[in-house]
N, CA, C and O of each residue as an XYZ file, in Angstrom:
336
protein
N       4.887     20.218     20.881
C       4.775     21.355     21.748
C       3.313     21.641     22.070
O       2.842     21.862     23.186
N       2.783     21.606     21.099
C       1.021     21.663     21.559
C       0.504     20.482     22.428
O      -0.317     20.726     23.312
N       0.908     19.319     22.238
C       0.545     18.559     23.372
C       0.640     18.747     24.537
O      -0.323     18.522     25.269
N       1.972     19.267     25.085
C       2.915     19.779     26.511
C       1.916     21.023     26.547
O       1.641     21.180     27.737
N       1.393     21.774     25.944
C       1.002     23.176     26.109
C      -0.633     22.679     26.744
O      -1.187     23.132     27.745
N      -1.149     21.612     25.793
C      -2.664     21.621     26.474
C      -2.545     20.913     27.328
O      -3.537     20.973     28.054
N      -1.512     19.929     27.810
C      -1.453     18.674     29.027
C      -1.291     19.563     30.242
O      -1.917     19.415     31.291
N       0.001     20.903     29.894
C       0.328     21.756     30.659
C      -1.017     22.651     31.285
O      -0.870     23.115     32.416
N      -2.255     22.886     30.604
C      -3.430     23.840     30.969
C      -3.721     23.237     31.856
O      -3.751     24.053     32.778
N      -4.040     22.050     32.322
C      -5.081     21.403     33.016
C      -6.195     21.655     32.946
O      -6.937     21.676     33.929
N      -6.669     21.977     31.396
C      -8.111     21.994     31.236
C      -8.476     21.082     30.822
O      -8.256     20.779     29.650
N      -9.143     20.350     31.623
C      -9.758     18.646     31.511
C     -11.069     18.543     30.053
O     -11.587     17.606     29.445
N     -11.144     19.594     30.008
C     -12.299     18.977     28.697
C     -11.742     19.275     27.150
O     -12.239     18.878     26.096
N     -10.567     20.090     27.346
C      -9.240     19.674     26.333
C      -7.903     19.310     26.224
O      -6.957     19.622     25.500
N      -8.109     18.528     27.192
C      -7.596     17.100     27.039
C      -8.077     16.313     26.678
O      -7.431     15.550     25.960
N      -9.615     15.997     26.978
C     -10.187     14.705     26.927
C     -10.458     14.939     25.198
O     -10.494     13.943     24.477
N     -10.589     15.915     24.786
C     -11.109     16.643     23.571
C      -9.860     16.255     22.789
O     -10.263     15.545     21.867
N      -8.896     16.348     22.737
C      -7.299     16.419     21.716
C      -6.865     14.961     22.326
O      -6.274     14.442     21.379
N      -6.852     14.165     23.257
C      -6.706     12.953     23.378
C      -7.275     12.084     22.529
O      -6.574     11.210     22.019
N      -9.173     12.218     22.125
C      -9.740     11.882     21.905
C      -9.224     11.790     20.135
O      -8.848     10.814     19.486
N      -9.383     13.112     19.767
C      -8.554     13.336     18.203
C      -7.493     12.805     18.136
O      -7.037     12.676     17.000
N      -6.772     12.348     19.165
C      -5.421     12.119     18.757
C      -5.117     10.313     18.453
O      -4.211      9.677     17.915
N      -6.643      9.908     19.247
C      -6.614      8.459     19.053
C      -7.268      7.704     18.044
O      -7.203      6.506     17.767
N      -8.202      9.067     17.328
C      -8.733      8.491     16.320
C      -7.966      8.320     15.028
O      -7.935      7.291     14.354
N      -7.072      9.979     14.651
C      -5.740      9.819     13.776
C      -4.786      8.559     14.067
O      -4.028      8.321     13.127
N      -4.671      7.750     15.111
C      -3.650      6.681     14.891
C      -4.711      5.442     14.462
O      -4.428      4.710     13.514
N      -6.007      5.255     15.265
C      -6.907      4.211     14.237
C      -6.890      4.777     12.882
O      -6.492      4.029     11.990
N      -7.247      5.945     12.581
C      -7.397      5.923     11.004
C      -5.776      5.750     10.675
O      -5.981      4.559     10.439
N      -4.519      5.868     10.479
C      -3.652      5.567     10.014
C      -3.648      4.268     10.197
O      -3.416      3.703      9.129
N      -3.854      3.288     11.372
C      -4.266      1.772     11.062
C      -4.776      1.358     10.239
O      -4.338      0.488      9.487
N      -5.861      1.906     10.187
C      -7.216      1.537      8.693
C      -6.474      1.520      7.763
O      -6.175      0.507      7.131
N      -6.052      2.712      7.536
C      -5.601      2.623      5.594
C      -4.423      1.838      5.859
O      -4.415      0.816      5.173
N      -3.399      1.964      6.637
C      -2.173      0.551      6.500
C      -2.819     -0.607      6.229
O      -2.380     -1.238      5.267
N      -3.961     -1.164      6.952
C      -4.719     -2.498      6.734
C      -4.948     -2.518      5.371
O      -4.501     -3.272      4.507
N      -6.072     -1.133      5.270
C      -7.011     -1.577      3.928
C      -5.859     -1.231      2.519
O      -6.231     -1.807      1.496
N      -4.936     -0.637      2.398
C      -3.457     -0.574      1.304
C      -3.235     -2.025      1.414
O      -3.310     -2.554      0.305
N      -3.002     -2.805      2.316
C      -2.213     -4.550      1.891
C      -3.830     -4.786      1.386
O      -3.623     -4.511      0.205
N      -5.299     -5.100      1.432
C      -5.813     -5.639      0.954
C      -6.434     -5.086     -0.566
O      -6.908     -5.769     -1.474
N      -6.235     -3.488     -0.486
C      -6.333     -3.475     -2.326
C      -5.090     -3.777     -2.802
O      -5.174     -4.022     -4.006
N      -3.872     -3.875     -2.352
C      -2.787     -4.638     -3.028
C      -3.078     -5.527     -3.687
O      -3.056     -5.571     -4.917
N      -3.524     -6.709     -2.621
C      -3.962     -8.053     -2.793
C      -4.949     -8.227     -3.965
O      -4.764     -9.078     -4.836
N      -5.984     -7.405     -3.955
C      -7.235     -7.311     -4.744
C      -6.482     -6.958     -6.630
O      -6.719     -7.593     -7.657
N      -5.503     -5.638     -6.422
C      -4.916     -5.546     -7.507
C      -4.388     -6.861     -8.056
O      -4.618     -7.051     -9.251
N      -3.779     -7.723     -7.455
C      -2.494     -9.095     -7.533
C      -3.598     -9.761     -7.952
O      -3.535    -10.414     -8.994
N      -4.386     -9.718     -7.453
C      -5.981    -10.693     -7.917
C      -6.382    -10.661     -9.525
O      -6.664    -11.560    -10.317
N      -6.276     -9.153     -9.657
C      -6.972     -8.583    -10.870
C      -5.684     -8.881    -12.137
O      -5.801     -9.209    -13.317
N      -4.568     -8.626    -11.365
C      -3.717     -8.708    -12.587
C      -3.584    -10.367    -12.883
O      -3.443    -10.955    -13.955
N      -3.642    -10.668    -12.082
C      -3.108    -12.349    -11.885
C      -4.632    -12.861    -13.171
O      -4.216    -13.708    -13.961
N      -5.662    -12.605    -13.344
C      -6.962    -13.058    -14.308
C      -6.400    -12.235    -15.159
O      -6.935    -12.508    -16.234
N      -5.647    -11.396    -15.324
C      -5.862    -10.620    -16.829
C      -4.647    -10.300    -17.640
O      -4.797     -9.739    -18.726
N      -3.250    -10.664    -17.126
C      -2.059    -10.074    -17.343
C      -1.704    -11.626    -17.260
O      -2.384    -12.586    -16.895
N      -0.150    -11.510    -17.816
C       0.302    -12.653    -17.697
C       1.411    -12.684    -16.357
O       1.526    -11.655    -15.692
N       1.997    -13.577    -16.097
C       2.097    -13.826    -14.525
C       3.518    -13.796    -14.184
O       3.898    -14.682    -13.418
N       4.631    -12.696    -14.728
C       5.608    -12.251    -14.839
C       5.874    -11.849    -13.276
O       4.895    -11.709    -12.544
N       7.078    -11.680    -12.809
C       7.409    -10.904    -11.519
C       6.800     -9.532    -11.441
O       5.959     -9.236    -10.592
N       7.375     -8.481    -12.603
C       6.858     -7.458    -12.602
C       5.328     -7.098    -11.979
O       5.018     -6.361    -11.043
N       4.421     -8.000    -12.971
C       3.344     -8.040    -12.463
C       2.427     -8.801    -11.638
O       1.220     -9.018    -11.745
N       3.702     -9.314    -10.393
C       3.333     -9.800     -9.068
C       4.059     -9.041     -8.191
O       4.670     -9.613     -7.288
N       4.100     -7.734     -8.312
C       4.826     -7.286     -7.618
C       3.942     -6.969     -6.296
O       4.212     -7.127     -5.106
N       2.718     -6.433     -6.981
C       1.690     -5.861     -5.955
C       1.118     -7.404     -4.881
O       0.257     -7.412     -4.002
N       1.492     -7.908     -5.102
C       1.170     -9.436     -4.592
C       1.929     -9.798     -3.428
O       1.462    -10.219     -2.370
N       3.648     -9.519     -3.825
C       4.174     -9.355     -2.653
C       4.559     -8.319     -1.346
O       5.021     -8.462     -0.214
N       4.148     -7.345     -2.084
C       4.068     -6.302     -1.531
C       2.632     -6.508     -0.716
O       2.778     -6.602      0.503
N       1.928     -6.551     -0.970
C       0.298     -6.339     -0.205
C       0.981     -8.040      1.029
O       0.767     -8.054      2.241
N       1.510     -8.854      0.510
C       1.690     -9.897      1.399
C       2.703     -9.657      2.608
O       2.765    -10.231      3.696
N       3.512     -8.581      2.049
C       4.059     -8.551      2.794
C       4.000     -7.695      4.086
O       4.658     -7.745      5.125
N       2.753     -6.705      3.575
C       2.812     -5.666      4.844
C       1.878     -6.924      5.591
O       2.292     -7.206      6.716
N       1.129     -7.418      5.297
C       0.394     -8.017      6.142
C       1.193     -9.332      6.811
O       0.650     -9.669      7.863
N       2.195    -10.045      6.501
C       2.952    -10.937      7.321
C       4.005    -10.519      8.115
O       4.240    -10.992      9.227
N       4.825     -9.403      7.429
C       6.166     -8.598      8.292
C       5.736     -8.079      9.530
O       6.750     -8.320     10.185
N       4.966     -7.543     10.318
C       4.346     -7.481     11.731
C       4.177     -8.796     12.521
O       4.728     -9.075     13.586
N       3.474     -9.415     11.942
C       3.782    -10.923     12.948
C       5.050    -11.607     12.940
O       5.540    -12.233     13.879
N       5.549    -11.424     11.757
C       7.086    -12.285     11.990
C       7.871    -11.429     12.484
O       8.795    -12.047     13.015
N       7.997    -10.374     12.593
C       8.821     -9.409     13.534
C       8.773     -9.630     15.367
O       9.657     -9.654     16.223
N       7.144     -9.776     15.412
C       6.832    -10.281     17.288
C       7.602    -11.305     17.455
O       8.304    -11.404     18.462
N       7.581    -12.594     16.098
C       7.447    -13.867     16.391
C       9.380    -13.909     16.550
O       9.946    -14.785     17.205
N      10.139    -12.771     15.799
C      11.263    -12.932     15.314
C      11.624    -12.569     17.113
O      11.831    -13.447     17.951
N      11.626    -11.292     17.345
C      12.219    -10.308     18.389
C      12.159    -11.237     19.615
O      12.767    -10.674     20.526
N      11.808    -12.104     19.906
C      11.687    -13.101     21.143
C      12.860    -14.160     20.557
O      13.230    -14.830     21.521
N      13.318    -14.414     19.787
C      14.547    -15.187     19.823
C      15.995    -14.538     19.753
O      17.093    -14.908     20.169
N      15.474    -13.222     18.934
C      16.879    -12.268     18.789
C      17.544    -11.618     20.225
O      16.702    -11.069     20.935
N      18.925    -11.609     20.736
C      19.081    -11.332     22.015
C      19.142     -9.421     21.443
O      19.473     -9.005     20.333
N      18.701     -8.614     22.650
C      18.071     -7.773     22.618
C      19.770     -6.816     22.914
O      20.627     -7.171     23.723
N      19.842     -5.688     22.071
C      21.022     -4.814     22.662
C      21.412     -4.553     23.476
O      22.391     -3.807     23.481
């Protein structure tokens, strides 16, 4: 509703102002999705030298692997799947 309300003002320098905020909150929610799979990884790293090498404690391994491969195989998937 606040979006519709300031799009609705036509005051151009808040818009450009709350557009502007609004694009930086979806890069920063990018960032930390990115940088979460690579301290995953870093954890899977750490446990993998110091723990012994059980599922349990590869969990963070597949998990950090997986946010980072499930986005491309989803593009790569959705082009063969016939669409609803």
């Amino acid at each position: 509703m606040l979006a519709i309300a300031i799009l609705g003002s036509n005051i151009h320098w808040l818009i450009i102002i709350s557009g502007t905020l609004f694009v930086l909150l979806i890069l920063l929610i990018g960032l930390i999705f990115t940088l979460q799979a690579f301290l995953l990884l870093w954890n899977a790293w750490i446990m993998w030298r110091h723990e012994s090498h059980t599922l349990a404690n590869m969990l963070t391994l597949y998990l950090g692997l997986a946010i980072l491969i499930l986005p491309f195989l989803g593009n790569l998937l959705s082009s063969h799947v016939p669409q609803p």
